[in-house]
N, C-alpha and C positions, 0 to 999 in steps of 0.2 A: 500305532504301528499296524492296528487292525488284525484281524483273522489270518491262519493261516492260510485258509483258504480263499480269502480277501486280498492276500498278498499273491500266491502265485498261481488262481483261477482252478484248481484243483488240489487234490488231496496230494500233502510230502511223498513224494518218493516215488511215486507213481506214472512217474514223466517217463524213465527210458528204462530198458529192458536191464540195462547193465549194472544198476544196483541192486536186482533180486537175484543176480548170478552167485551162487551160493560160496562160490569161491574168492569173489568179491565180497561179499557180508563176512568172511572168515575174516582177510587181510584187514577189513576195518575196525571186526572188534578186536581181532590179534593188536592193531597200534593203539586205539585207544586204550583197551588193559594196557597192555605197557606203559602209557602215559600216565594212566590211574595209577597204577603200583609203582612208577617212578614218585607219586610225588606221595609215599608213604614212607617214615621214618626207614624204617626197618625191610630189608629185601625179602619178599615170597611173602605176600598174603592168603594166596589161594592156589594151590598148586594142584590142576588137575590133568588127568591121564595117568601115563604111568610112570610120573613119579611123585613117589611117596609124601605125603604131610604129615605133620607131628601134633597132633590133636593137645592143647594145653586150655590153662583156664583162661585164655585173654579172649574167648571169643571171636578168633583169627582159626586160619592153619596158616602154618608155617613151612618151610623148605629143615627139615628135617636133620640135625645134624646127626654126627655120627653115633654121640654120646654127650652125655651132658657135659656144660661148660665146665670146665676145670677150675675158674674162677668164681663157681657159684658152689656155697655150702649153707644147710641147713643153718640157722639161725632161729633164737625165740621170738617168737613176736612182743613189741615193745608195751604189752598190754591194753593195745587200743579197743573201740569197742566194734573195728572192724574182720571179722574173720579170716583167713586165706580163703583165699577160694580154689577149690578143686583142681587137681591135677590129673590127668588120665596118662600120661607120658608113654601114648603109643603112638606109631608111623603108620597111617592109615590110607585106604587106596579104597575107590567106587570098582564093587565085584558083584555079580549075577549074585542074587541070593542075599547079599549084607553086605557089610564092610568088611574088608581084609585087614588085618593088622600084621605087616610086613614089618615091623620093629618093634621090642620092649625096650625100654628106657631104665636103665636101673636106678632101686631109690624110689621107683614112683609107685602109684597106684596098680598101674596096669601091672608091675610084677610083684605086690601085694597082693592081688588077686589070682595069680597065679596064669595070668594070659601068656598065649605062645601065641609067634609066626605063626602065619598059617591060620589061624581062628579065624573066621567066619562075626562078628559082632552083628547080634539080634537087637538087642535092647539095654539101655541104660538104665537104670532107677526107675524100669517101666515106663520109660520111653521107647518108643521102638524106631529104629533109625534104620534108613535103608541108604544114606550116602552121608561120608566125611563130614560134609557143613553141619547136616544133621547128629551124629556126633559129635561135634565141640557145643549144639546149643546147648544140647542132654548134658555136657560137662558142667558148662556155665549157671546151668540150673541150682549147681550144688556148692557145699561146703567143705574147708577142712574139720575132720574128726569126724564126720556124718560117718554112716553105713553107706556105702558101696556094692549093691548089686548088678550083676553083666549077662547078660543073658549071650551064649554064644553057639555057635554049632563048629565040632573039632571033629575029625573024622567022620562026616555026615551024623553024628548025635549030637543032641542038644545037648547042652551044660547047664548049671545055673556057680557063678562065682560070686562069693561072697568076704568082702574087708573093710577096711575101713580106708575112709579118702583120702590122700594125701595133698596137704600144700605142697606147691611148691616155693623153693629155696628162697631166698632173699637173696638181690645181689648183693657181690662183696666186690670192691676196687681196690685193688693197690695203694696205700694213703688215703682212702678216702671212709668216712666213715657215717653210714647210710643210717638214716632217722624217718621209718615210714610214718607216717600219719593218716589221717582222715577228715573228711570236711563234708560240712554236713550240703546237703544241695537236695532241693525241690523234694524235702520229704526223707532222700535217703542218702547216704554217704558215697563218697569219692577218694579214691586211694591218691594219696599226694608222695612225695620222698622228697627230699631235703637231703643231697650227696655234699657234705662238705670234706675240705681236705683235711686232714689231721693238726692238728694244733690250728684252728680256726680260733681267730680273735673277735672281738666288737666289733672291727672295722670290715672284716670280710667281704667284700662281694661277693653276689651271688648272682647267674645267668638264671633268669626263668625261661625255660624250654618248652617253645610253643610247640605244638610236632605237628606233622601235614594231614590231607582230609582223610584217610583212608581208616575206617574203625578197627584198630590194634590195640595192644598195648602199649605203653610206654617203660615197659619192661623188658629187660635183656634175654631174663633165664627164658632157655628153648630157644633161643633165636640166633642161629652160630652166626656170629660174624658183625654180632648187632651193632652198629657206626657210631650208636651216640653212645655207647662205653670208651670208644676212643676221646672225644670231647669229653666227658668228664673227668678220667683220668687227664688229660691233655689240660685241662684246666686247673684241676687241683693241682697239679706240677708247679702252676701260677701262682698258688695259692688263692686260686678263684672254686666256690661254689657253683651246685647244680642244684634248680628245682625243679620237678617235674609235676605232673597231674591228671589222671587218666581222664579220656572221656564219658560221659554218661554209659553205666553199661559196661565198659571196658574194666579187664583185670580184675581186681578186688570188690570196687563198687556194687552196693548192695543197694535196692530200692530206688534206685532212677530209672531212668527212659533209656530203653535201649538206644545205641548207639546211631543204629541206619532209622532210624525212627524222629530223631530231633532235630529240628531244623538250626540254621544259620546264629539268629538269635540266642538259643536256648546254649550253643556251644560257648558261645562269647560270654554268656550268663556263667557255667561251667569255671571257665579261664577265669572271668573278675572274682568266683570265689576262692581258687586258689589262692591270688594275691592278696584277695583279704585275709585270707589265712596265715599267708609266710607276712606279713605285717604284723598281724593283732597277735596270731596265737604263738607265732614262731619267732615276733619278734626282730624281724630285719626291715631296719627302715629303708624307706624308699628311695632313700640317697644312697642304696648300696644295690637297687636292683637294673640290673640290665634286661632285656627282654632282646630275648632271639627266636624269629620269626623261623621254622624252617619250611617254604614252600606256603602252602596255605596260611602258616603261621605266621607266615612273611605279611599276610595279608591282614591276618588277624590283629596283629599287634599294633599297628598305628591307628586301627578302629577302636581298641583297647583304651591307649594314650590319648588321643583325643576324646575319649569319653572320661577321663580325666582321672583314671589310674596314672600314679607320681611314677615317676623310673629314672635311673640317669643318662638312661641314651637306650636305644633299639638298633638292633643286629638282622640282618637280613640274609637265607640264602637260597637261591634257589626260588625267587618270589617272582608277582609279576603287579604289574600297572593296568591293565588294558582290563575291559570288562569282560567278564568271563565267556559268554556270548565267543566275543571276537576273538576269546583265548581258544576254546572250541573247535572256529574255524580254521584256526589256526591248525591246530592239533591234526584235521583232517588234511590239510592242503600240505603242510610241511613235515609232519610226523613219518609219512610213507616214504617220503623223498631221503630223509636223512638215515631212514634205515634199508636202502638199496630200490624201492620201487621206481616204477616209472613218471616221471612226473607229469606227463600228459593225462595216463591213465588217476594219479592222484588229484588233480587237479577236476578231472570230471564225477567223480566219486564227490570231492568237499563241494562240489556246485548242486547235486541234486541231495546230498544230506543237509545242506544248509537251510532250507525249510523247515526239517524236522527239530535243528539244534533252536532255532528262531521260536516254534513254537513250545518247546522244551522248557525255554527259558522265561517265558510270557503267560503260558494257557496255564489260566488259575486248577483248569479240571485236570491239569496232571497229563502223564503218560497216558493214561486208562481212556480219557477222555480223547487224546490223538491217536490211539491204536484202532477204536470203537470210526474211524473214517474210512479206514480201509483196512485189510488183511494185510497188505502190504508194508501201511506203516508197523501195523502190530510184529510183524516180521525181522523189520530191522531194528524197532526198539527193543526185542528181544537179543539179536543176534551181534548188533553192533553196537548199542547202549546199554546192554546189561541188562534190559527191564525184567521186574520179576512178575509181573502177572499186575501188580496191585499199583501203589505209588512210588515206588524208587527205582532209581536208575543211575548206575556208575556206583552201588554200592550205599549212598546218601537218597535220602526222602525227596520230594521234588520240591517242597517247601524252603529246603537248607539251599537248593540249584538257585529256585526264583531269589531268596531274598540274599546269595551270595551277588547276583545278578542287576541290584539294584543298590549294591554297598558302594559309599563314595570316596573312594581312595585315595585321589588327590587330593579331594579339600582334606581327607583324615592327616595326610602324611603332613600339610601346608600346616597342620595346628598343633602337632607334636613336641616344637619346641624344645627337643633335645638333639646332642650328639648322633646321629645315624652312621652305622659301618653296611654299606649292599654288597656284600659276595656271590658271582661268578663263577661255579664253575664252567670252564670251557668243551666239557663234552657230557653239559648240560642236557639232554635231548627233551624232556621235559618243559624247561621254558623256552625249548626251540632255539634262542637267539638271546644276547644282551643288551636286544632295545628296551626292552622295558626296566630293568635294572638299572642301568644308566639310567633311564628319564629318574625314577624315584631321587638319584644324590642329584640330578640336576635343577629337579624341581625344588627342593631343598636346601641348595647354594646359592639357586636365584634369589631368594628370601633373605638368606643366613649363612650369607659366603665363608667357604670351609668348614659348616658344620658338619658334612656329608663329606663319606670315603668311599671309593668305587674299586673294588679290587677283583680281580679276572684271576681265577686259579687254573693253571693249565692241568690238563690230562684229569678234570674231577667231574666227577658223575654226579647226578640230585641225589643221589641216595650220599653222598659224601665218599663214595669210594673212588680211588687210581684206578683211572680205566688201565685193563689187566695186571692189575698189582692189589695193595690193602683193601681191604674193606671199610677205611677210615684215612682221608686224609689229614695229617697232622698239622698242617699248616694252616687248616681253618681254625684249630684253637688257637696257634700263635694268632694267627691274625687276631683273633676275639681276646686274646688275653693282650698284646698290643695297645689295642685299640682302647680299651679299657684302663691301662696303664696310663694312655696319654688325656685321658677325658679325667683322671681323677687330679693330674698333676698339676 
């Protein structure tokens, strides 16, 4: 494919005046976050201006609820040799001088320490954090039952707070009764849960829950409204299981690779040790696991199966077919269009970013290496890609971009050899369109007529919510609890 600069006789971006209009690099990085954060489990990764985020220990900030979930209470840890990890449970905001903390959380650390509205946050455990992100790292640093130091400023004086750390809660679901664990990976552990429904038998099924690219948790508590609590419960009703598995970094995990740090590989590495896990140590043979892709997951999981983890079928939502690259283009050309822009003006934006996305996904030297051609690239890898100075961009390492970029999807899905269910939602804006959904049950029927089910859910967003209604649509679990019904029978 050659150079960037091989391909279009100059440096990305630098062809017409109209993609350094600052108001133009706004609207692109405003759609593509969106499209990032659409295809993350859980709604509000990063919430900046002014409204508030809820600093917990997943590593993430969050869209802050009011108060903690109703259906989350303390619980003892099941004596693993995994710790909680730290909870801060404040609402925090980027202010002149430090961080705001515009909410205490009751129950948590932050009002163990005795933090008020209005504090000013200097430093954590002697870190010193001058914005939010920088706060949740200083969180993530720490443990439950550790010391708790906060350095703050309350009516222009300094303070010094000192308690002790608080976990947070363990979920709790209606029927369902939650078994966290741990697994070991590259040196250091990984928090897993095992949600089954109440009076589970030998026979149980159990959904393994891939979750999408965005480095979160795979945990509810702090997260009002969180979607995959509805599938779970929604499943145990079924009398079907959940597993889940944080990524590297993420939640509880102690001694792995940070999350926006590992590439492609090492995540799938990740995922195959869960399933060794709910096998060997947990015990659920493989004629009982289903795997549900959501989003990226969608992507992950017939790479999984074909690399020859057993399952009895794969669940899809919210996934795509096309290589990512052209997902990209996509993103740029049709993302603006479906959320009110101009499609002329979008249309000439995805043509002069399309060099950049091209060499993004190709140049072994990364971002750093396309930014270092002109000021201008460095400009809009900053403003429209997320880049942070160093190797990542959209949140992920460029390692995980490239080698999701070269992952082979169809032949993965042609070698699966199981029952597949692809779900649609229809105000999906993330995968844009249900061309490539369709291809995957097509490609799959062509083979193995009727193994694949294609089903279109009207009025449901990637995040699994009713556009303006639940935060969880219900009918993705029937469908999955369904589908599953008729594959065992």
């Amino acid at each position: 494919m050659g150079t960037l600069e091989q391909r279009t006789g100059s440096s990305a971006g630098a062809t017409t005046s109209d993609i350094h209009n600052p108001r133009l690099r706004r609207d692109l990085r405003r759609y593509l976050m969106a499209a990032a954060a659409a295809l993350a489990v859980a709604t509000g990764v990063l919430v900046a201006g002014p409204a508030p985020a809820l600093a917990n220990q997943t590593g993430s900030t969050v869209a802050s609820p009011s108060s903690a979930p109703a259906s989350l209470a303390a619980q003892p840890s099941p004596g693993l040799a995994l710790p909680r990890a730290a909870w801060l449970g404040a609402a925090l905001q980027a202010d002149q001088g430090g961080v705001l903390v515009s909410q205490v959380v009751p129950g948590s650390t932050s009002e163990a320490l005795g933090l008020r509205t209005g504090d000013l946050l200097l430093s954590i455990n002697g870190t010193a954090v001058a914005q939010p992100a920088e706060a949740v790292a200083a969180v993530r640093a720490q443990s439950a039952g550790t010391p708790a130091r906060l350095e703050v400023r309350r009516d222009g004086a300094a303070r010094t707070l000192d308690a002790t750390w608080v976990g947070r809660p363990f979920e709790r679901f209606a029927g369902v009764r939650l078994e966290p664990g741990a697994v070991p990976f590259q040196g250091g552990l990984l928090r897993d849960f095992l949600a089954l429904p109440e009076g589970a038998g030998a026979d149980t099924p159990v959904v393994f829950f891939i979750q999408g690219v965005t480095c979160m948790s795979v945990e509810s508590a702090g997260q009002g409204g969180y979607p995959v609590a509805g599938l779970i419960t929604g499943l145990a009703a079924r009398g079907i299981g959940v597993y889940r598995i944080e990524k590297p970094g993420m939640g509880d995990s102690r001694s792995t690779p940070a999350c926006g740090t590992v590439d492609f590989e090492t995540e799938l590495a990740a995922f195959r040790a869960g399933y060794d896990a709910l096998v060997r140590e947990r015990g659920i043979a493989p004629e009982r696991i289903y795997v549900f892709g959501h989003s990226m997951g969608g992507i992950q999981a017939p790479i999984l199966v074909s690399r020859g983890i057993r399952v009895a079928g794969i669940a899809t939502f919210g996934t795509g077919l096309a290589p990512w690259r052209d997902y990209l283009h996509d993103v740029f050309r049709w993302q603006p269009v479906l959320q009110g822009a101009d499609p002329a003006e979008a249309e000439t934006m995805a043509v002069q970013l399309a060099p950049v996305v091209d060499a993004l996904m190709t140049d072994p030297g990364g971002p750093a290496a396309i930014a270092a051609r002109s000021p201008q690239n460095a400009a809009i890898l900053r403003e429209v890609f997320g880049w942070d100075g160093a190797d990542s961009w959209m949140g992920r390492a460029s390692a995980y971009w490239r080698q999701l970029g070269t992952a082979e999807r169809a032949r993965a899905w042609g070698q699966v050899g199981v029952p597949v269910l692809v779900m649609h939602g229809e105000k999906d804006l993330a995968v844009v369109d249900d061309r490539d959904e369709r291809r995957i049950a097509a490609l799959i029927n062509a083979d193995r007529p009727g193994a694949a089910r294609f089903v279109s859910l009207p009025d449901t967003e990637h995040g699994f919510a009713i556009t303006g209604g639940a935060a969880f649509n219900p009918r993705i679990a029937t469908e999955v609890a369904d589908w599953i019904d008729a594959v065992r029978d």
